[in-house]
N, C-alpha and C positions, 0 to 999 in steps of 0.2 A: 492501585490504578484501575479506574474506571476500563471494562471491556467494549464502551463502547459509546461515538460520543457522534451526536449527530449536531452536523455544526450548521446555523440559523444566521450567521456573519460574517455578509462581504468581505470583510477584512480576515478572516479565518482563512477565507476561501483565495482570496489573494496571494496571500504568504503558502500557500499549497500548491501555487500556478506558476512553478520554476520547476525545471524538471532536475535540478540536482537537490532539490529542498524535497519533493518528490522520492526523491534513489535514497538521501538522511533518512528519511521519515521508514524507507522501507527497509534500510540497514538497520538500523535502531528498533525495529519489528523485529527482522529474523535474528540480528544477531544479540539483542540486546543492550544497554547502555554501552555508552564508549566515548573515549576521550576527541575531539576536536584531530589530534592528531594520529589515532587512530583509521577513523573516520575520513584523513587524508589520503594514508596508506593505501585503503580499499580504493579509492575515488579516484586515486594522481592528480586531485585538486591541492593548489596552495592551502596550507593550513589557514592562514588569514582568510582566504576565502571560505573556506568553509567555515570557521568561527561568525563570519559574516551572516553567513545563509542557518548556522542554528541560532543567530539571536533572533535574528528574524523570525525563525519558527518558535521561540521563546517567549517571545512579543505577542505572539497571536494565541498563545496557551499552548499547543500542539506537543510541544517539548519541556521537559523542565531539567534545571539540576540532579545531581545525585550525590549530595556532596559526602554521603559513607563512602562513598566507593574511592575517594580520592585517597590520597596517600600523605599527600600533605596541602597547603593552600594555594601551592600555584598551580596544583593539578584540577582538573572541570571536567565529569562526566556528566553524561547528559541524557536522559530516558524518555520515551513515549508519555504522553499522559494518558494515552486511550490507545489500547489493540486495535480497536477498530472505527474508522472513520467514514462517515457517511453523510449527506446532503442530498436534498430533491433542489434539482431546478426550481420547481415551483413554489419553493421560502422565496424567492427571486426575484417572481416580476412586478412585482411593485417598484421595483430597485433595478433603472435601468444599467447603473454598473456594477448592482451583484448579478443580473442576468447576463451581463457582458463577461463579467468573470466565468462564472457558471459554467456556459457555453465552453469558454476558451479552455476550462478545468477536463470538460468532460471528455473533448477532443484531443487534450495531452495524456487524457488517462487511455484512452482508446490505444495511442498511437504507443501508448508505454507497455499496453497488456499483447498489444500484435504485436511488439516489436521484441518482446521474450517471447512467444509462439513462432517467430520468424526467425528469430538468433539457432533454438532448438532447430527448427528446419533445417538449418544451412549447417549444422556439425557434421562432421566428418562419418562416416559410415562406423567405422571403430567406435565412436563415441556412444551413437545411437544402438550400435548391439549391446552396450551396456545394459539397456532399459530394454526389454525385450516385449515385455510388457505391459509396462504402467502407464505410458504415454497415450493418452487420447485425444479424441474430439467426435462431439456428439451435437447433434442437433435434433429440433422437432419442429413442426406446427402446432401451435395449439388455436384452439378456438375458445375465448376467455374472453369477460370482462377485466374492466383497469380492477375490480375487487381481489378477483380468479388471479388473476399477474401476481398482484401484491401477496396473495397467500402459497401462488408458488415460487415467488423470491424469495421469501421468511422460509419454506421449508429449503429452497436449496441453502442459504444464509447457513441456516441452521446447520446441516451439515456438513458445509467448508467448515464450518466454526468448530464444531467436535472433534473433527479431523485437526484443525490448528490447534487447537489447544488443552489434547489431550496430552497426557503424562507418557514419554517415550517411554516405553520398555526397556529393561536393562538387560537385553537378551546377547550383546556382545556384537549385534548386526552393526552396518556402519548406513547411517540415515544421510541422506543428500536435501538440499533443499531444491523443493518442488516449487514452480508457481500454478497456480491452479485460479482461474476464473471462469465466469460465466456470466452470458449476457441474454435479458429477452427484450426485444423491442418489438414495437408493430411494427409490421411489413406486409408488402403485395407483392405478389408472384408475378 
């Protein structure tokens, strides 16, 4: 599996712009492959509907089969084609409904990354002393060209990446899963 696939097609970018095609795509990440009804269990969606929403993602490349993993022929697992997914707006505007997509993509992803930064917020006191200290948030100003940006996204990129996909230690600790992102856009004070 490709670590990384940067997608150049409206229609890639379409079948991305549902937010439970969105929550598969991130299940199928952290937890790796898994069956349609699997994939219901975590979700409390109908399994029909979610068979719905991974052919969909099927259709667009994003997903594929995993037919080792089945047990027999009525069973369908289903895996990532690429760890990591990424797109520019600006493959886009030539393309006034991949710039319509785009857009509409960017702002469900916004509202998908603050809305696990807000879920954490709102746990119970007890919960949060669990983590005493791993949780942050950090900001800066920088003063950068769009080159300067791009070479400090590929280092932060880089790594988030190391950290995801390095090899857990077998130390006997019990690992939780983290979300961790980062954003730099221009702004005015």
């Amino acid at each position: 599996m490709p670590d990384h696939s940067s997608i150049t097609d409206s229609r890639v970018l379409a079948a991305m712009a549902h937010p439970l095609r969105r929550r598969l795509l991130d299940l199928l990440k952290v937890n790796g492959p898994a069956t349609a009804s699997a994939l219901s269990q975590r979700t409390g969606e109908a399994v029909g509907n979610i068979s719905h929403h991974l052919r969909a993602l099927a259709g667009a490349g994003l997903i594929e089969e995993a037919p080792e993993l089945a047990q027999d022929r009525r069973e369908r697992w289903w895996r990532r084609t690429s760890q990591t997914l990424c797109w520019s707006s600006n493959d886009f505007t030539h393309d006034a409904a991949g710039e319509v997509i785009a857009r509409a993509l960017e702002s469900m992803n916004l509202e998908r990354q603050t809305g696990h930064v807000r879920r954490w917020a709102d746990q119970p006191q007890s919960i949060q002393e669990r983590w005493p200290h791993g949780p942050f948030s950090s900001e800066t100003w920088l003063h950068v060209t769009d080159d300067e940006l791009a070479e400090f996204a590929a280092e932060i990129a880089a790594v988030m990446n190391r950290w995801a996909e390095r090899d857990l230690p077998d130390d006997g600790r019990d690992r939780e899963t983290v979300f961790a992102f980062a954003r730099a856009v221009p702004a005015q004070l």
